[in-house]
C-alpha positions in Angstrom: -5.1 7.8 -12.9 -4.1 4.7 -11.3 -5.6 1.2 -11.1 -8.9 1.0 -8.9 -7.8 -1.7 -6.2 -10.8 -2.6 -4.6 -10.9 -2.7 -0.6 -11.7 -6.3 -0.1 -11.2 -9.2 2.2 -9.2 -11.0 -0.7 -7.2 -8.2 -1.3 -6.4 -7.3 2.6 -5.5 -10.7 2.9 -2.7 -10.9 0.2 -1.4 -7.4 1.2 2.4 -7.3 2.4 1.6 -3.6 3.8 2.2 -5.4 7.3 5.8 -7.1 6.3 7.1 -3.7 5.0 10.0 -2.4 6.8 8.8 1.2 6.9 5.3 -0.3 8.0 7.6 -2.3 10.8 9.6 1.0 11.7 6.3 3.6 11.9 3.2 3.7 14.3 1.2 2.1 11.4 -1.8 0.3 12.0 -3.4 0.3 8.6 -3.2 -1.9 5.4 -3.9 -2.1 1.8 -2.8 1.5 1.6 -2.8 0.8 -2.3 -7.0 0.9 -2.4 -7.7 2.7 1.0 -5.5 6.0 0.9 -2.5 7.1 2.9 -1.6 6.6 6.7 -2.8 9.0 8.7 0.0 8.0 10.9 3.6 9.8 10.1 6.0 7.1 7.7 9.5 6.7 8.5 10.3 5.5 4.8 12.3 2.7 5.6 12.0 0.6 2.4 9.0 -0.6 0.2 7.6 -4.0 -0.3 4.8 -2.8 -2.9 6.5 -3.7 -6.1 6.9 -7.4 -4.1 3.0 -7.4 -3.1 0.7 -9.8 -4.6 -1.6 -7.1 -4.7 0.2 -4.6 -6.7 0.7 -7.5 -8.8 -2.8 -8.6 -9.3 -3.8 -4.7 -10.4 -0.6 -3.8 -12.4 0.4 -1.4 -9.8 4.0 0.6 -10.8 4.4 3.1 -8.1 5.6 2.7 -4.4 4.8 4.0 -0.9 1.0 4.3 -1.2 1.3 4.3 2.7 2.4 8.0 1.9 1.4 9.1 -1.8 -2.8 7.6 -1.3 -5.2 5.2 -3.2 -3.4 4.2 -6.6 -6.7 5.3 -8.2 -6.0 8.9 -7.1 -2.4 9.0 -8.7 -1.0 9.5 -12.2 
């Protein structure tokens, strides 16, 4: 399993989720997809900011589009 990211005010404010160019090019109106699960909104995957994201740094995060795949804690 993944890192635990905790769904926090810190954390939602350092996310990039709302600078990502699939965020910009979908009906998205989420964040911190990383700690709170996918969008339940479709994803055009447009490109992915999460390796760039201060979060993913601060929890050693590895994979990308948790806007589609869900919490990091729930992946491999």
């Amino acid at each position: 399993m993944g890192a635990h990211v905790h769904d926090k005010k810190e954390n939602l404010e350092m996310c990039s989720c709302p600078d990502c160019p699939s965020f910009k090019n979908s009906p998205l109106t989420g964040a911190l997809y990383c700690a709170r699960g996918k969008a339940e909104e479709d994803v055009l995957e447009a490109g992915c900011n999460c390796s760039f994201c201060p979060v993913a740094d601060k929890y050693d995060l590895k994979l990308e589009y948790y806007c589609v795949r869900g919490k990091s804690s729930d992946l491999p």
